[in-house]
C-alpha positions as CSV (number, residue, x, y, z in Angstrom):
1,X,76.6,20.6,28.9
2,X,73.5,22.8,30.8
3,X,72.9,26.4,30.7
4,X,71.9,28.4,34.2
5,X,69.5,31.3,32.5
6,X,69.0,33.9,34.5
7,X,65.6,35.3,35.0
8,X,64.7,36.0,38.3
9,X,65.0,39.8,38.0
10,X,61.8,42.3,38.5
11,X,61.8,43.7,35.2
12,X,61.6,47.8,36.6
13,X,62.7,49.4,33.4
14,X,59.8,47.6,31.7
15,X,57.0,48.5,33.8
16,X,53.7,48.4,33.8
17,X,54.3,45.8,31.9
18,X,55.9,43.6,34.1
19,X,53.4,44.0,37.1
20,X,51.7,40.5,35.7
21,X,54.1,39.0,33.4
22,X,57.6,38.9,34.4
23,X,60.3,40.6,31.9
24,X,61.3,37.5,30.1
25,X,58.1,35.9,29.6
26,X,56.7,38.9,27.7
27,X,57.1,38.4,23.7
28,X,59.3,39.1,20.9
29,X,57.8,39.0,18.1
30,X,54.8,37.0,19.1
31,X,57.3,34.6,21.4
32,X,58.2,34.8,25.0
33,X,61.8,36.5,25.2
34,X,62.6,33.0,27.2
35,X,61.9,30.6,24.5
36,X,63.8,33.1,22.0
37,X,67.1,32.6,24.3
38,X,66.9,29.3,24.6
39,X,66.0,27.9,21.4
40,X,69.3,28.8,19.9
41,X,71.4,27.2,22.6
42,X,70.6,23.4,21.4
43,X,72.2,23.9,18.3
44,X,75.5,24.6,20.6
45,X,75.8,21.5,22.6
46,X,73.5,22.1,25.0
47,X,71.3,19.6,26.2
48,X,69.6,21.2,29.4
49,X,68.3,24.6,30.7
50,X,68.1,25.5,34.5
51,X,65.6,28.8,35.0
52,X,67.1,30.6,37.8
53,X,64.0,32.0,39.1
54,X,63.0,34.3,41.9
55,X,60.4,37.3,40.2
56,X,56.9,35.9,39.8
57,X,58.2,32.1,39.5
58,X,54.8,30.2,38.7
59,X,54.3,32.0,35.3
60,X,57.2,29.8,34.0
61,X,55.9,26.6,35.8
62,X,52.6,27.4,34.4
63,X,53.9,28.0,30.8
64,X,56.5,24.5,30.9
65,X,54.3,22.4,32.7
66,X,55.9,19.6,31.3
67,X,59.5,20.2,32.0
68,X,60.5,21.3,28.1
69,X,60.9,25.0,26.9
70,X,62.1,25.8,23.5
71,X,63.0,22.2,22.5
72,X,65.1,21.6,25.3
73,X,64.6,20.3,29.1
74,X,64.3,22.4,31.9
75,X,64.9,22.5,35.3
76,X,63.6,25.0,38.2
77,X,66.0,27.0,41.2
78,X,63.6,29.3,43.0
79,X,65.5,31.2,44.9
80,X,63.4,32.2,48.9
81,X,65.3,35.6,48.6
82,X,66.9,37.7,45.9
83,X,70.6,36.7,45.7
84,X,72.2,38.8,43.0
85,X,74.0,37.7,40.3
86,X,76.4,35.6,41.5
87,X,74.0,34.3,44.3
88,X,71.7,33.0,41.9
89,X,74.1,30.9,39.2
90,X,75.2,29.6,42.4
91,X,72.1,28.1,44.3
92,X,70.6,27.4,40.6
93,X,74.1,25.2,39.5
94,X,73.7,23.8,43.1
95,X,70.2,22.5,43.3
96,X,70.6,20.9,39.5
97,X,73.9,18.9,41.0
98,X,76.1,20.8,38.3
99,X,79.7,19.7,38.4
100,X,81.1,20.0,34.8
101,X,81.7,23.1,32.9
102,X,78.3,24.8,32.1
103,X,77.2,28.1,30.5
104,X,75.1,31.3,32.0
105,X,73.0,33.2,29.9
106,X,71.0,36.7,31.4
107,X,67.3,36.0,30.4
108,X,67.0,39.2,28.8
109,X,69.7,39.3,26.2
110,X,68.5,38.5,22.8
111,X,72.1,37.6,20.6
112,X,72.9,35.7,17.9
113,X,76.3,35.2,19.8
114,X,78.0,31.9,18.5
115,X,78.0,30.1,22.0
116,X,79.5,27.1,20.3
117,X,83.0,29.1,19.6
118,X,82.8,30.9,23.3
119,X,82.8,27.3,24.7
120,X,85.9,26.2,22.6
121,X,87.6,29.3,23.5
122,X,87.2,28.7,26.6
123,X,88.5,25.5,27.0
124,X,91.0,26.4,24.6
125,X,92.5,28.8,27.3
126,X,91.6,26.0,29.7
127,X,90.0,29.1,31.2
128,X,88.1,29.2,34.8
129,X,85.4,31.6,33.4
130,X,85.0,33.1,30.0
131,X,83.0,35.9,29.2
132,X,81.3,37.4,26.1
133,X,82.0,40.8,25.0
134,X,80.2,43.1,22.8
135,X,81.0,47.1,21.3
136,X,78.4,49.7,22.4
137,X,78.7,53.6,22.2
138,X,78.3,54.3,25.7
139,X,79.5,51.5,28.0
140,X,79.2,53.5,31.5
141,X,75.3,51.4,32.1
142,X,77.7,48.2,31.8
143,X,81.0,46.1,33.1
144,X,83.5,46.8,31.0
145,X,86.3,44.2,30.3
146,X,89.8,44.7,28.6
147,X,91.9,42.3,27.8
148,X,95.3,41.5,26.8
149,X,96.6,39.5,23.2
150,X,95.1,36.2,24.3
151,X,92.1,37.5,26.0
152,X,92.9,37.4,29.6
153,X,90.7,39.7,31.6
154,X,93.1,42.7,33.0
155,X,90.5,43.7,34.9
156,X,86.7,44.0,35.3
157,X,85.5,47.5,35.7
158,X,82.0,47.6,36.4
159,X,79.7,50.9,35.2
160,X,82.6,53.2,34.8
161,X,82.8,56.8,33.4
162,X,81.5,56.8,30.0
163,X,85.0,59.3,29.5
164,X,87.0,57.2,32.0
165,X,86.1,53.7,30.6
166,X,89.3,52.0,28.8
167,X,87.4,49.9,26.0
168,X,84.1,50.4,24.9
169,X,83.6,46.2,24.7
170,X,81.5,45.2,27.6
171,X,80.2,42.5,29.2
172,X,77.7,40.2,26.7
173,X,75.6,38.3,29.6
174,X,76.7,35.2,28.0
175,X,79.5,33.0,30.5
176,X,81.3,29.8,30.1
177,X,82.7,28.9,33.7
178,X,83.7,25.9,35.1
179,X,82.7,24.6,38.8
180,X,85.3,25.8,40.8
181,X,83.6,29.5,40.5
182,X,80.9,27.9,42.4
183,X,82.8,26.9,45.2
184,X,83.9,30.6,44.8
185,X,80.5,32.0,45.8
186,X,79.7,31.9,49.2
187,X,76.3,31.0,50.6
188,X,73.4,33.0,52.8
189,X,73.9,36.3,51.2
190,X,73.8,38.5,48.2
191,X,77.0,38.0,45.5
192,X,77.5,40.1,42.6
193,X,79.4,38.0,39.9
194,X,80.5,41.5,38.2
195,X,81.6,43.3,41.4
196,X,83.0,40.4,43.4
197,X,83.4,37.4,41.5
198,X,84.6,38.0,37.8
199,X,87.7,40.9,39.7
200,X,88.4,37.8,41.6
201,X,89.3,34.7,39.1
202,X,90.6,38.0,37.1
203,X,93.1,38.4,39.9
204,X,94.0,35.5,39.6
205,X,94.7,35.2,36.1
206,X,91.6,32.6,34.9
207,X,89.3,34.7,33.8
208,X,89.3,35.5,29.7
209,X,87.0,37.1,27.5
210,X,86.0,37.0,24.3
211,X,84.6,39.8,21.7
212,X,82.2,39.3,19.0
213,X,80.4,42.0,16.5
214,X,77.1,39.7,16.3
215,X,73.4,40.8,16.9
216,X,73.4,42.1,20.7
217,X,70.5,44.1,23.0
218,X,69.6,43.8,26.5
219,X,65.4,43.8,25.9
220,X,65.4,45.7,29.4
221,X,64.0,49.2,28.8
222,X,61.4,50.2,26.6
223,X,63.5,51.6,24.1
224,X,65.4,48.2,23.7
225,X,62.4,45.6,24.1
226,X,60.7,48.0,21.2
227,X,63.9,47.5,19.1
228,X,64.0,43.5,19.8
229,X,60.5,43.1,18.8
230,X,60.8,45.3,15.2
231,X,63.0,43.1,13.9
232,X,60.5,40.1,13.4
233,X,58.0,42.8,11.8
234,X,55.5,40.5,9.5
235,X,52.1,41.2,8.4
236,X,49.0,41.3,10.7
237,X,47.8,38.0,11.2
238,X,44.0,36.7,10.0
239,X,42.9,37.3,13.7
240,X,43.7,41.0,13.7
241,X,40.6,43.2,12.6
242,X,42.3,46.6,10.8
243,X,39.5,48.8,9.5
244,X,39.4,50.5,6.2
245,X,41.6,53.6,6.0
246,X,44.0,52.5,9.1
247,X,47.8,52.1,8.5
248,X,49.2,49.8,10.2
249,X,53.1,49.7,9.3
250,X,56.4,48.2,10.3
251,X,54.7,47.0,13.9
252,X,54.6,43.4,15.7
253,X,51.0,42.9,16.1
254,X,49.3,40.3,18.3
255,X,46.1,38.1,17.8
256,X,43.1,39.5,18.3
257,X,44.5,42.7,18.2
258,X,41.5,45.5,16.3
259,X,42.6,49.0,14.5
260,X,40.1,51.3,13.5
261,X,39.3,53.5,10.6
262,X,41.9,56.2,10.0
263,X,44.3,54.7,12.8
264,X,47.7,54.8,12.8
265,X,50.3,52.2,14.4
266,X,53.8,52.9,13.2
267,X,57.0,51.3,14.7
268,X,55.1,50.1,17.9
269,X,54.5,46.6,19.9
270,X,50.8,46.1,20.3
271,X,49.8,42.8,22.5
272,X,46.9,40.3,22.0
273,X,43.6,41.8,22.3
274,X,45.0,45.2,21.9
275,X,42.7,47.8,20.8
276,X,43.3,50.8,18.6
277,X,40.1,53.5,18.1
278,X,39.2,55.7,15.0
279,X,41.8,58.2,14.4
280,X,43.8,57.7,17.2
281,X,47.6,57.2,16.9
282,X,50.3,55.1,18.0
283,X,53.8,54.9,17.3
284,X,57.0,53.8,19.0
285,X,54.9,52.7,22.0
286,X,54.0,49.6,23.3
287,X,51.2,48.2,24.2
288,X,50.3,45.7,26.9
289,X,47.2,43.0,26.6
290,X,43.9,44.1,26.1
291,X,45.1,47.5,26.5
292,X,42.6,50.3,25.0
293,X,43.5,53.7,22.6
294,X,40.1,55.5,22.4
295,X,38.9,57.4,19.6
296,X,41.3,59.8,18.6
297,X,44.3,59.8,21.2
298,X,47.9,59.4,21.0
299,X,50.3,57.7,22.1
300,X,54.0,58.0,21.3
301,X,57.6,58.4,22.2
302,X,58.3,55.0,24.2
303,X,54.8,55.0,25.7
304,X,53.8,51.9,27.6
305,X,50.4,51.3,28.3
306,X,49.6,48.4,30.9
307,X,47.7,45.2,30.0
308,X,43.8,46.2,30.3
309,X,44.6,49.8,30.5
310,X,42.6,52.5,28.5
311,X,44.1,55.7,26.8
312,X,40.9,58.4,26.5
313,X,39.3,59.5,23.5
314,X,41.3,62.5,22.8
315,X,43.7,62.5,25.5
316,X,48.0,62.0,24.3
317,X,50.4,60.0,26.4
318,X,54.2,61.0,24.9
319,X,56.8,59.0,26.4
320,X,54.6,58.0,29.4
321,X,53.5,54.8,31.3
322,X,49.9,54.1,31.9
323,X,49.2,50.8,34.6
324,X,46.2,49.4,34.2
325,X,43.2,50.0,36.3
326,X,43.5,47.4,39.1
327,X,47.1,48.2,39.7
């Protein structure tokens, strides 16, 4: 079986960041966010990955040069225009000649989702498409599914009323479908597989869905990407240089990364070659490559600072984003 992954997106949320590295090629816990969602999907049955690609393109090409990512092959889809969701399972299952049931994965949604028990299910149900649900508190940023006693999908609301929404499970990013929904998807313009494809088969009775309680975050905004990468805290690595009197704690820090005396770094990303001055502070932020805290500054609340960029000595940045200099 092959996986479509989804990655073609601009990564907004997380900018500056993702001015030179697009979203899913930035890393969790000193891995890109790609190779973390498809390493697990081997284990699952599946033996090939197609990158559905349309954002930045050649970073991926440059970082798989030889066709393998995570263990497993991939293919490339680069779509000439941005075609949605929909749009783009459907050129990418298209240009790898998929005609057997395959699954989708969103490139940004770290899980430790049992893929293997979705696929049953679905074919179980001898479903058309099968969908992944998760709980969240506030399901009005998402498409939320109910479903009757054997999972059939009612109907697909997508963003709703946080008060008006009738189940709090919502769509996972994680798809079984079988080839027929591509012939669903019609070509030459943008196709939303929440808004127009999923109501659809739903319509029609094939769609199901399927709930699970596992691990689950969309590492899209800086709140979330911060949260993805704290849980494969470890200690600093022999490359980092952390002066005496610093306190580095329960952060993801990258190689070459330096800290000096009487810093602080507390709950925060900080990339290769990051840099950390005397004094200053940073916590819950993240920062890009090379990035610069001078002497004394702070940075905090959900702060990202851009790859190359440079806090001044004494200056605070609280819940801000600083681009780097030659953006």
């Amino acid at each position: 079986m092959k996986a479509v992954v989804l990655v073609g997106g601009e990564g907004t949320r997380l900018r500056p960041l993702t001015f030179t590295t697009p979203k899913q090629m930035l890393p969790v816990g000193g891995k890109p966010m790609i190779e973390r969602v498809i390493g697990r999907l081997g284990s699952y049955g599946i033996t090939g990955v197609v990158l559905s690609l349309g954002y930045k393109p050649d970073a991926f090409l440059k970082a798989y040069p030889d066709g393998r990512c995570a263990g497993l092959a991939i293919e490339y889809a680069v779509e000439a225009e941005p075609l949605d969701t929909a749009g783009a399972i459907a050129f990418a299952a298209r240009e790898a000649g998929i005609d057997d049931t395959f699954a989708v994965l969103n490139g940004d949604v770290l899980t430790c989702l049992d893929v293997g028990e979705l696929i049953r299910f679905h074919k179980d149900r001898e479903a058309e498409a099968t969908i992944a649900l998760t709980p969240v508190e506030d399901p009005s940023r998402f498409g939320v599914v109910p479903t009757d006693r054997e999972g059939r999908v009612i109907e697909f609301i997508e963003k709703p009323a946080r008060d008006e929404a009738p189940t709090n499970l919502i769509n996972a990013g994680t798809y079984v479908l079988e080839p027929s929904v591509i012939e669903r998807i019609p070509t030459g313009r943008r196709v939303s597989i929440e808004r127009e494809t999923f109501p659809a088969i739903a319509k029609d009775g094939a769609l199901y869905a399927l709930a699970s309680d596992a691990y689950w975050v969309d590492a899209g905004t800086p709140a979330t990407y911060l949260a993805a990468n704290l849980r494969y805290v470890a200690p600093p690595g022999p490359a980092v240089d952390i002066e005496d009197g610093a306190k580095v704690t329960s952060s993801v820090i990258g190689d070459g990364v330096k800290v000096g005396a009487g810093a602080v770094v507390h709950e925060s990303v900080l990339f290769d070659r990051a840099v950390v001055g005397a004094g200053a502070e940073v916590t819950s932020s993240i920062l890009g490559r090379g990035a610069v805290v001078e002497k004394d500054a702070v940075v905090a609340d959900l702060s990202v600072i851009g790859d190359e960029a440079v806090v001044p000595a004494n200056d605070q940045i609280v819940g801000g984003r600083l681009p780097s200099s030659n953006e």
